[in-house]
Each structure stands twice: as C-alpha cells, then as structure tokens.
C-alpha positions as CSV (number, residue, x, y, z in Angstrom):
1,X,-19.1,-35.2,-2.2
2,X,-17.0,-38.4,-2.5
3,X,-13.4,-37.3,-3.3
4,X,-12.9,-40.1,-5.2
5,X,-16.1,-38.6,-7.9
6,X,-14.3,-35.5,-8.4
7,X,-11.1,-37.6,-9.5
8,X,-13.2,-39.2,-12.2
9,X,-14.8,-36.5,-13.1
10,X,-11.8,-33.7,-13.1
11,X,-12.9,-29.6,-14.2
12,X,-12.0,-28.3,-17.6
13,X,-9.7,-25.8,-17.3
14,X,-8.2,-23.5,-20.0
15,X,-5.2,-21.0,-19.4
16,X,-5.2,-18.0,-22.1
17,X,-2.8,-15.1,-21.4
18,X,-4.6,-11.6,-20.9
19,X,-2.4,-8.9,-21.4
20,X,1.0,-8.4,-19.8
21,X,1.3,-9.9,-15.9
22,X,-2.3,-11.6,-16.7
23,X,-3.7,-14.7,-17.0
24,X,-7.5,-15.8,-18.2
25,X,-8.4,-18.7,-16.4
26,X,-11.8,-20.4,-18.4
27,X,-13.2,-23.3,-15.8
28,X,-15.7,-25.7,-16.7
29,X,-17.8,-27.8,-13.5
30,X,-18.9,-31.1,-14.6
31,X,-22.6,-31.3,-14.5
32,X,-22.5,-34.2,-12.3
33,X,-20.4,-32.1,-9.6
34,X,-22.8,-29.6,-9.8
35,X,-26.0,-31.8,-9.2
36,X,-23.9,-33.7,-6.1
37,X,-23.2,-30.3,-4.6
38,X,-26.2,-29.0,-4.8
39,X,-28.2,-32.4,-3.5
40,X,-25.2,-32.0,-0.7
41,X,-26.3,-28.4,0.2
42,X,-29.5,-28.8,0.3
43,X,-29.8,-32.0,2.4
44,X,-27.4,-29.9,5.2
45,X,-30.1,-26.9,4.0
46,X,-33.3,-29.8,5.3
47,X,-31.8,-30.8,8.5
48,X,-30.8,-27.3,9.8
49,X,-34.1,-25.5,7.8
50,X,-37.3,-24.2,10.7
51,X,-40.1,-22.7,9.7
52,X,-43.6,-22.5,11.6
53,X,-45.7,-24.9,11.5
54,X,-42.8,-27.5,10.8
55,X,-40.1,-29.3,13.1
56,X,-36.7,-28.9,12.2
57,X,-35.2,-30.9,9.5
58,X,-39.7,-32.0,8.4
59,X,-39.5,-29.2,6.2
60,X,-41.1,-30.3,2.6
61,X,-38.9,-29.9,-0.2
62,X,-41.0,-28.3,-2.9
63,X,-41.1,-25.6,0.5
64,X,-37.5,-25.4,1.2
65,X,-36.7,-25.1,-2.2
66,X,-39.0,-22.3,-2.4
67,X,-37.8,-20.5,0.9
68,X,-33.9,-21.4,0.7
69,X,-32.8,-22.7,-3.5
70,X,-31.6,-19.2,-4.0
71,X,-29.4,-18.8,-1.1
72,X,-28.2,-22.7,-1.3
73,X,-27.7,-21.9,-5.1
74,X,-25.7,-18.8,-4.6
75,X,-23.7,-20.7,-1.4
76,X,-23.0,-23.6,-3.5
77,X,-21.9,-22.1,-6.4
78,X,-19.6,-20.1,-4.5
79,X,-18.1,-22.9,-3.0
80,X,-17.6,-24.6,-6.4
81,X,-15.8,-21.6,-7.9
82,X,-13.4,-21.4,-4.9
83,X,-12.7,-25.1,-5.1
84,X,-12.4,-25.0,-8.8
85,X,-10.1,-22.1,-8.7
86,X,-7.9,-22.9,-6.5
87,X,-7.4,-26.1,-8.2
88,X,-6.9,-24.8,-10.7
89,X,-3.8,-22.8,-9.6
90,X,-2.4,-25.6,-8.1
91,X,-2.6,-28.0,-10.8
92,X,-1.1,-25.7,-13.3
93,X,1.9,-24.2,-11.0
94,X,0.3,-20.7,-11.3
95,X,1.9,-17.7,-9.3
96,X,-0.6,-15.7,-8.5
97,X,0.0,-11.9,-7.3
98,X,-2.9,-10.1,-5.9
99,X,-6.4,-10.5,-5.5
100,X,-8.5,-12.5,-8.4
101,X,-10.7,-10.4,-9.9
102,X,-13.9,-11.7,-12.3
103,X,-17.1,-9.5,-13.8
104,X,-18.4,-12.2,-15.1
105,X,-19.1,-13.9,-12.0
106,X,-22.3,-12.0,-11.1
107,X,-23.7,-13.2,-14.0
108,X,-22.7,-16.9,-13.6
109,X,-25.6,-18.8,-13.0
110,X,-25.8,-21.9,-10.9
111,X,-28.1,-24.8,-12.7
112,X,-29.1,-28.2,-11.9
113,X,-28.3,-30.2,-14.7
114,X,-25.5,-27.7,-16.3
115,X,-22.0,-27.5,-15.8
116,X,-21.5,-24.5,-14.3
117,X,-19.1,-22.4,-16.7
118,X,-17.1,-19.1,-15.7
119,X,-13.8,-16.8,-16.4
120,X,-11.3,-15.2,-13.8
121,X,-8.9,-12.9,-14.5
122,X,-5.3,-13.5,-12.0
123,X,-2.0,-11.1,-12.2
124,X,0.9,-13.1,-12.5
125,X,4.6,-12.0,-12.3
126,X,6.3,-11.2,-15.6
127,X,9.1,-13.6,-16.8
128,X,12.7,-12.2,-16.8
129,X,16.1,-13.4,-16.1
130,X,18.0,-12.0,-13.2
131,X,21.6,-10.4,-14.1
132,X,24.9,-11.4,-12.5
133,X,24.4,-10.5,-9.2
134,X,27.5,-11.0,-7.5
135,X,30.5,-8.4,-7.8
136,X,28.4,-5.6,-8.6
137,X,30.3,-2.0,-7.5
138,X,28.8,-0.3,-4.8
139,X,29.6,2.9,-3.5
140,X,29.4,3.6,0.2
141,X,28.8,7.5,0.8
142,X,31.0,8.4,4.1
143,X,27.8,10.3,5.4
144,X,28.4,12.1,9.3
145,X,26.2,14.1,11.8
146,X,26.4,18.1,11.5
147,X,25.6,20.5,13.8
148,X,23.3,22.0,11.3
149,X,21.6,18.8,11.1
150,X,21.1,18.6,14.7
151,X,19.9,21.9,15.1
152,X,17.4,21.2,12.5
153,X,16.1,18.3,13.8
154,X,16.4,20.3,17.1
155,X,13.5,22.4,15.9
156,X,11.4,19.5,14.1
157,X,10.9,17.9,17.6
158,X,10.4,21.0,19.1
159,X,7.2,21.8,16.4
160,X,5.9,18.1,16.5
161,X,5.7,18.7,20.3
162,X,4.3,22.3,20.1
163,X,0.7,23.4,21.1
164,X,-1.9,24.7,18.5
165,X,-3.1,28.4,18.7
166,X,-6.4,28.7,17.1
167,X,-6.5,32.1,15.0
168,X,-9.0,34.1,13.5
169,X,-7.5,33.8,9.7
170,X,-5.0,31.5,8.5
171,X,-1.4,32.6,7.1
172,X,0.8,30.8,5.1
173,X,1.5,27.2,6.6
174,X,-1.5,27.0,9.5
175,X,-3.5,24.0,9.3
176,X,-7.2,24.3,9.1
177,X,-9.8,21.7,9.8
178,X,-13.1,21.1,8.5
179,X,-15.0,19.1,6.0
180,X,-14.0,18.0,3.1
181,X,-16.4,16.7,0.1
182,X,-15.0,15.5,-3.1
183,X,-16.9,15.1,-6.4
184,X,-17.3,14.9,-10.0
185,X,-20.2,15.8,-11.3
186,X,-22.9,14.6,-9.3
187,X,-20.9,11.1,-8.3
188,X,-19.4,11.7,-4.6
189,X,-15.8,10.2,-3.8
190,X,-15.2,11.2,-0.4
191,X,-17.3,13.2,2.7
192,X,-14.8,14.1,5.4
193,X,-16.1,15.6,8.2
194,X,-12.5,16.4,10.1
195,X,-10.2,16.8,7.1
196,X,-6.8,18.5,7.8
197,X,-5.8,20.9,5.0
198,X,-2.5,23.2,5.4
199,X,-1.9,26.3,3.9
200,X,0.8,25.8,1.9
201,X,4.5,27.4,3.2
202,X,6.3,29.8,1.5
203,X,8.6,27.0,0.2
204,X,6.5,24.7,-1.2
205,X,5.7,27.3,-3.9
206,X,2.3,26.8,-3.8
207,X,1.7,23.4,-4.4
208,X,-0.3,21.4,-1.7
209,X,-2.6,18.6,-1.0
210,X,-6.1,18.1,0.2
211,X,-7.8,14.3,0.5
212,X,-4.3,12.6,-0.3
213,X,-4.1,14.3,-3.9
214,X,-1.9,17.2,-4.7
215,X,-2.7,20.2,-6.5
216,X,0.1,22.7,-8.3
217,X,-1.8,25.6,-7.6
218,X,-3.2,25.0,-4.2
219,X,-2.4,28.1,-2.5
220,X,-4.1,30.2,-4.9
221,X,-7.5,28.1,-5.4
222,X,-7.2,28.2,-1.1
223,X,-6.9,31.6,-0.1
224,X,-6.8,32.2,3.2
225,X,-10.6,31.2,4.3
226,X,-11.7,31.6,8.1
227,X,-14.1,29.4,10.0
228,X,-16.8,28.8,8.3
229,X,-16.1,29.8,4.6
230,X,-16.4,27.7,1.8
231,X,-13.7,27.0,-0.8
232,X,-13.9,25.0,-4.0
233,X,-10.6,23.4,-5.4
234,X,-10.4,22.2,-8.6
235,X,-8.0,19.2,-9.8
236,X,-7.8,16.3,-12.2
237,X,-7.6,12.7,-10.7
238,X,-4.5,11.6,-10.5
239,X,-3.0,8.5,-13.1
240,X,-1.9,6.3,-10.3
241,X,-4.6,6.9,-7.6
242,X,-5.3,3.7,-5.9
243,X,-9.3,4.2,-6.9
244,X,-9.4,3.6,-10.2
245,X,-12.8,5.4,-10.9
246,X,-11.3,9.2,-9.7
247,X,-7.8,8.5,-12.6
248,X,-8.3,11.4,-14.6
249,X,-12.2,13.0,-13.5
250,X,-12.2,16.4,-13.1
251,X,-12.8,16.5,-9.7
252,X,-13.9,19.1,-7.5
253,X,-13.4,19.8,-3.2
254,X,-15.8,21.5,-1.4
255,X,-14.2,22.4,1.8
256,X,-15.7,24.6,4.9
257,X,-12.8,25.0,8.0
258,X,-14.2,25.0,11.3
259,X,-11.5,25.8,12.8
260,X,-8.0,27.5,11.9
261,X,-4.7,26.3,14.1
262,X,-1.0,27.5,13.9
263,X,1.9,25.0,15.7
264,X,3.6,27.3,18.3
265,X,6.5,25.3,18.9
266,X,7.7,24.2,22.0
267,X,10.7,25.7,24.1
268,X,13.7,23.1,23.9
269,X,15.1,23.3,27.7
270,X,10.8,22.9,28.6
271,X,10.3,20.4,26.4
272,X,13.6,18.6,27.4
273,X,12.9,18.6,31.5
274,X,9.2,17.8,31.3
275,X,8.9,15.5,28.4
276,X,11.7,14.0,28.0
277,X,12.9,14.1,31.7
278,X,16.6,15.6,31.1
279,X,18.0,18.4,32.8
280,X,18.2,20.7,29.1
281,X,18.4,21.4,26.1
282,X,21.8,20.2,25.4
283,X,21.0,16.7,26.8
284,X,18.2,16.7,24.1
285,X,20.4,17.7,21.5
286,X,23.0,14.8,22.2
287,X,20.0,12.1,22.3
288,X,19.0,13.8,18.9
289,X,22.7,13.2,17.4
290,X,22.9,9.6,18.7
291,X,19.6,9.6,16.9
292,X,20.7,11.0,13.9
293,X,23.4,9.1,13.8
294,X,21.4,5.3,13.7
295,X,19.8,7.2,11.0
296,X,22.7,8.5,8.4
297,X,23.9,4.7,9.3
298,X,20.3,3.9,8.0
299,X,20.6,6.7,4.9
300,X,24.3,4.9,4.0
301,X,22.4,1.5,3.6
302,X,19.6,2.8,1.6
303,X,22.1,4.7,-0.5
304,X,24.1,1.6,-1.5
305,X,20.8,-0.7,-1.7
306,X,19.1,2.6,-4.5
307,X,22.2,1.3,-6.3
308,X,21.4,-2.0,-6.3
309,X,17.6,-0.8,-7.5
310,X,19.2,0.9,-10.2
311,X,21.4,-1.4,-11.7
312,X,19.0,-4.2,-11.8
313,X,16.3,-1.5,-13.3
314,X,18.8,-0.7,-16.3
315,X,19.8,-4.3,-16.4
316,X,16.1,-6.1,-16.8
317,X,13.7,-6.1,-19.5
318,X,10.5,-7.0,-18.8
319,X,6.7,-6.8,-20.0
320,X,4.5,-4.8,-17.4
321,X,1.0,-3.6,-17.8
322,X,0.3,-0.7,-19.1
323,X,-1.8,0.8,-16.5
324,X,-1.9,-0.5,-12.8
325,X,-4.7,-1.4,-11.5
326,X,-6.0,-0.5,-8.6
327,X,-4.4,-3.4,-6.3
328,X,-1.0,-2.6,-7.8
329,X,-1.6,1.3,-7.2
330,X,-2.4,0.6,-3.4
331,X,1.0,-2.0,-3.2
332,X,3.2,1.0,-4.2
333,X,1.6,3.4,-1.9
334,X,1.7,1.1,1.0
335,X,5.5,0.4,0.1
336,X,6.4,3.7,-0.3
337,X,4.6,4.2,3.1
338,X,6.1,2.0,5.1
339,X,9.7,2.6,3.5
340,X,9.2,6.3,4.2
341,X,8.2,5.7,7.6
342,X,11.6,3.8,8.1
343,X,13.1,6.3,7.2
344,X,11.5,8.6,10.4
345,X,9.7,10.9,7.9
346,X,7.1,12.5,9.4
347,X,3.3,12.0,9.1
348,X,2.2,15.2,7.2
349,X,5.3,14.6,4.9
350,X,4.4,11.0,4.2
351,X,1.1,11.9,2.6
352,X,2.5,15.0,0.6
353,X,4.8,12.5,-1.0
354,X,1.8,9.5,-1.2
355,X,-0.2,12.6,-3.0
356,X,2.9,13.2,-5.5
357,X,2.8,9.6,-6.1
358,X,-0.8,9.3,-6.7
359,X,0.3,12.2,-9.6
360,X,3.4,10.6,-10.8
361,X,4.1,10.2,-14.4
362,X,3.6,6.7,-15.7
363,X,7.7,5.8,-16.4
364,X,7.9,6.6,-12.7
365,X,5.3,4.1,-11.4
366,X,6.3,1.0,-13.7
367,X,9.6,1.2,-12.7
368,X,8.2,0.7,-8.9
369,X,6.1,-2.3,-9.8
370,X,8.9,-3.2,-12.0
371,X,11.1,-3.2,-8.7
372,X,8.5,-4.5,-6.7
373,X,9.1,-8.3,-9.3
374,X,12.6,-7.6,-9.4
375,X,13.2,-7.9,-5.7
376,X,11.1,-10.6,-5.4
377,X,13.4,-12.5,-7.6
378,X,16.2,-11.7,-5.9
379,X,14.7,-12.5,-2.6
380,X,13.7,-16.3,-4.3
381,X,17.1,-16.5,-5.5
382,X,19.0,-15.5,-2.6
383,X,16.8,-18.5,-0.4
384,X,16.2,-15.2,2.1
385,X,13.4,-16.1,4.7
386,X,11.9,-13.6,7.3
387,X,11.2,-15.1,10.5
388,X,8.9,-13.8,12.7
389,X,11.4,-12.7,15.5
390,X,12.9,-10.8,12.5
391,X,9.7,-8.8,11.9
392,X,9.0,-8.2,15.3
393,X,12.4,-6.7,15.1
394,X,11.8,-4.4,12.8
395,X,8.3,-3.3,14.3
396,X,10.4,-2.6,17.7
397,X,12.5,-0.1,15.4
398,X,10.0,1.4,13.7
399,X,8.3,2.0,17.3
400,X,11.3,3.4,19.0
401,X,11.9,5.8,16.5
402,X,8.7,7.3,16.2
403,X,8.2,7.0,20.2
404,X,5.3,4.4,19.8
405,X,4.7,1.3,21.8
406,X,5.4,-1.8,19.8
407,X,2.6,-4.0,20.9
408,X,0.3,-1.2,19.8
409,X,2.4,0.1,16.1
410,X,1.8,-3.9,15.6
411,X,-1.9,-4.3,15.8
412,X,-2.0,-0.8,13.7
413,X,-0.3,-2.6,10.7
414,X,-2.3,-5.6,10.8
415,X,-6.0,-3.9,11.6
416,X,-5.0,-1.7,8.6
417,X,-4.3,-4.3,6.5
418,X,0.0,-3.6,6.4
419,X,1.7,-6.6,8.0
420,X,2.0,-7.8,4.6
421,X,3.9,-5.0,3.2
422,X,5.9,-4.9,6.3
423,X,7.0,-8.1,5.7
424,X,7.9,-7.9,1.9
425,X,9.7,-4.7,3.3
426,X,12.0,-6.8,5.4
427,X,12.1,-9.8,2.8
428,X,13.4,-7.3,0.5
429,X,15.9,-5.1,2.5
430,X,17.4,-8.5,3.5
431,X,17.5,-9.7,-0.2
432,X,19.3,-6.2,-1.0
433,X,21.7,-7.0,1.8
434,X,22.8,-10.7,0.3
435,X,23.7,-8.9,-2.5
436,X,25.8,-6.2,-0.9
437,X,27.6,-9.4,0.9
438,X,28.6,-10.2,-2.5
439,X,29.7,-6.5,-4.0
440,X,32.3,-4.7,-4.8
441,X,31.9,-1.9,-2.1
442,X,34.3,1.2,-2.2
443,X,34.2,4.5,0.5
444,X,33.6,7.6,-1.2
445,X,33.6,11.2,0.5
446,X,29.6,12.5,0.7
447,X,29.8,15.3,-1.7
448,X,31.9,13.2,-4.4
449,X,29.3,10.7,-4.0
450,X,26.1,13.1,-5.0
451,X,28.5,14.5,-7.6
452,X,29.2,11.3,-9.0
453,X,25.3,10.0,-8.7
454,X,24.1,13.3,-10.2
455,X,26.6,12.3,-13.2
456,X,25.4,8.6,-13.2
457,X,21.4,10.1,-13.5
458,X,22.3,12.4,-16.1
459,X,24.2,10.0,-18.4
C-alpha cells in the first residue's frame, strides 16, 4: 500500500476518557485502506499459495479465497489495527502504560467494502504536579553492625545451607511437599504437582501461605498431615491478586504431601572450611559483618529514600483507578519483588510478603501504584537515564549477594519477563538519589530515628 494513499485517506480517530488512568480510543479504517490491504494480502497470499493439482502462485482465486480469505482476513485485519493503533498514539502524544487491552476486537469483523471500525482501551498516567523537590529534610539514621545481628545472620546462613531430614510427621515449621490443586467451585486455578507448603512457626501465630496466598488461620485448617493425607484449606481470593478472576472467590486447596522435610542446619566451623573455604567460624562471622555492613549502608539509603516516598505521597493528589487490574497488580508484585530481593531477603520470605500483598487492603495498594507515577515523574524531571553498564551493575550486586553467577541471575530476569522492572528499579533509586543531592540531610542516633518516625506515622 502506497504511503502516499494512506496520507489522503487518514483514520478517524476519537479519544474519550474511560475512567481514571484510562483512555477510549474509537478508530475508524477508511474503506479504501481496507480493500488495498486486503487485494495486497491476498496477491502475496496467490504467489506463495500450493495446493495439489496446482503450481505455486496458478492457484484460481474463487479457490484461494475459499482455502485462505479467512486466515488473510484475520492477518490483515490484524495488521490494520496495529498500524492504526499505533498511529494513533503517536499522532495524539498518548503515554501509554501497560499492555492495550480490547473485548471488542474478537468481534471486529474484517469486510471488503467497509471500513473496518473498532475500540481499545489504553492506561495512561494520571495528571499531577510534582512539589518542590529541592530542600526537602531528610533524616539519616546512624544505623551500625551488632553482634546480635551477626550472630543472627550467623544462623540464617547456617539453615539456608542445612540438609533436609525427611520425618514421618511434620511439627511446627517443617516444610512439606506435595500437590497442590486450587478451586472454586468446579473452575480450577492452579494443579501443582511439587508445591512447597510450611507448617507455620510458632511466631508466625498461625498465619501462613500456600500457592502465593496467605491464609490467617493456616495452621489450624493444616494440621500436621503425613505423607499421603489430604488436607482442604479454605480462603477467599485475595483483592490485589494479580489474576483477576480468583479477587474475592471462595476458593478452596486440595493438598496431599508426599513427603515431610525439616532444615537441620549446618555446623558453622563445617560449613565455613568446606563451603566457604576459611579456616572457621569466626572467619565466617567477619565476612558476614563486612556483609552486613554493605547492607545497613543499603538500609540507611532506603531509610532516607521511604522519606522521600512519603513526603511526595502526602504532598500529591491525584485520580487512580479504583481497582487495579491485573497488569498493574503484577507491576507491584514484581516491584516489590525485586526491591525485596535488594534488600537480601530470602526466597521463602519474599513470597510470604508477595502473599500479604496479594491480601493487602486497598489504601495500601494505591498508594504503590500511586508511587509507582510519582517516581516516574521525578525520574522525567530529574533528566535521570539508566545505562546499560549501570544495570549490569546492579545485576552484579544482586548476584554477589545472593551467591549467584551474574551471567546466569541475568538471563533469569529477562526469560521471566523482569528486566523491565529491574530497570524502573534502578531508574527510580537513581531519581530518589537526585533528590537526596538536593536535601536537607541531618544525622540522627537509630533509636531517636524509629522514635521520631513512629511519631511522624502516628500524627
């Protein structure tokens, strides 16, 4: 199709707004651009076409038509919508956030002779004026390494290198493994043949989590089943769950353990000489508090930036939707992932707080999404760009401190879809970091610092 004939013959195009963050976008294909991309189509459709009894490309029309109009149809149209679209967004400066989504679109049909007509629904960012953002008083928590901590973390290390000890029964935090089937009614969500469940500690009062969504009484809709029991654990679906068709079913796990394990932990001086090749324990414990160390550095950074969060959360008004969808649901999980793996939190930990997330109240998850826009803002504003020697950075740190090869963490984030959010997670610790250039910063002791937050959150 000649450029110049689209020119001429330009798409109707209609912007309506939707709801908050939402735009309706109403196209309109000229009949004409329809008839030349279908004539286009099907000529390519001729000379590539082979059916017996024909050469390639002698096919007869009325034939091809017959074998191939509704796959060209369905080809071209699709080609038509992206073009159209995407014009579309260009032409009118649109900002698009997400994925566009359309129902209608299955029901669009493609007609010679008819403009082909069709809706799609975009998210947008919400309008908002940044605040002042330079001068802003930050306090800096004087944060140091303990013994206590040490030995803590001592003992972490020592249990994430343990061995497991399959038992008979479970007790209070064993792990058992098994499968896991999740329904409502007779729709099925999720069949898990190897699903990890843990018997809720002591500590956690009870509460626990099985297929990434927490349930308050866990423990006592568990029990204590052995190999080969069955268990059923009811819950409701969780507001914020990133599949919108399990928010608030009463669902129902069906879960049979094959197996029961308890983490005997390893024995530090062992541990220390044949995995980590030093002569003991004490060796160990000084790597952990250089460790630790890097990390309260890490924990002072991310206390100042909170306050930057904050006071551009109080500060800002602006329009949100009223539920997130699905897309915006997985965006917050994946942030909250990747900033809690940062932070060198562990992998069973980092679900049980993806599953309190899923079951956060609503207030809760707005103000994510709200922060989500306002540090995009501030990342626009500041001019910050994230190169890719500056990712590649932060992979390498991620890697060393969960002992992982970069090369390989890499290729997990972008086969599972996460390079994205790992880069918004550098874009926007780099934004927060322009505008601690520009603060008011002053040193408190740690303990006046939580006592003056805790008055702060209270007030």
């Amino acid at each position: 199709m000649a450029e110049a004939a689209v020119d001429e013959r330009p798409n109707k195009v209609k912007i309506e707004d939707a709801g908050p963050c939402l735009k309706k976008i109403l196209i309109e294909v000229p009949k004409e651009t329809v008839d030349e991309q279908l004539a286009d189509s099907m000529s390519t459709a001729a000379v590539e076409a082979s059916l017996p009894g024909f050469r390639k490309g002698r096919v007869p029309r009325k034939l091809l038509e017959k074998r191939f109009g509704g796959a060209v149809r369905a080809e071209t149209k699709q080609q038509l919508v992206a073009s159209a679209y995407q014009s579309a967004v260009e032409d009118n400066e649109l900002r698009i956030v997400g994925e566009p989504t359309s129902e209608m679109l299955k029901d669009v049909e493609l007609e010679a002779g008819k403009p082909l007509k069709f809706e799609i629904e975009v998210e947008v960012p919400p309008s908002f004026e940044l605040p002042e953002l330079e001068g802003m008083k930050i306090i800096r928590p004087l944060l140091e390494v303990t013994d206590e901590m040490v030995g803590e973390e001592l003992e972490r290390v020592c249990v994430q290198e343990g061995d497991l000890q399959e038992r008979d029964k479970p007790e209070a935090g064993d792990y058992l493994t098994g499968r896991a089937v999740m329904t409502s009614g007779k729709e099925e969500f999720y069949d898990i043949p190897d699903a990890v469940v843990r018997v809720p500690p002591k500590d956690k009062d009870g509460k626990g989590m099985i297929l990434g969504v927490a349930v308050d009484d866990f423990a006592k809709q568990l029990g204590l089943p052995k190999a080969g029991d069955t268990v059923k654990v009811k819950v409701t679906g969780p507001d914020n769950h990133e599949r919108e068709e399990l928010r608030g079913k009463k669902l129902q796990v069906e879960f049979t353990p094959n197996r029961v394990d308890r983490i005997v932990p390893a024995d530090a001086d062992e541990l220390a000489k044949n995995k980590f090749g030093m002569e003991g324990a004490d060796e160990l414990r000084e790597r952990i508090k250089s460790q630790l160390e890097h990390r309260v550095r890490g924990r002072q950074q991310q206390a100042m930036r909170a306050q930057i969060s904050k006071h551009l959360l109080d500060a800002v008004d602006m329009e949100l939707p009223e539920r997130l969808n699905a897309a915006q649901a997985a965006r917050n999980l994946e942030r909250a992932r990747l900033a809690l793996l940062e932070r060198g939190t562990e992998a069973g930990e980092i679900e049980e707080r993806l599953a309190e997330l899923r079951g956060a109240s609503s207030e809760r998850t707005q103000r994510e999404l709200k922060l989500v826009f306002l540090m995009d803002r501030v990342a626009e504003d500041q001019e910050v760009q994230v190169s890719e020697q500056e990712l590649n950075a932060w992979i390498v740190q991620l890697a060393m401190q969960r002992g992982e090869r970069p090369d390989v963490l890499r290729q997990q984030l972008i086969q599972t879809g996460q390079i994205n959010s790992a880069f918004q997670q550098v874009r926007e610790a780099k934004a927060m970091d322009a505008v601690l250039d520009k603060a008011e910063i002053e040193d408190m002791d740690a303990d006046e610092y939580n006592k003056k937050i805790g008055e702060l959150a209270e007030a």
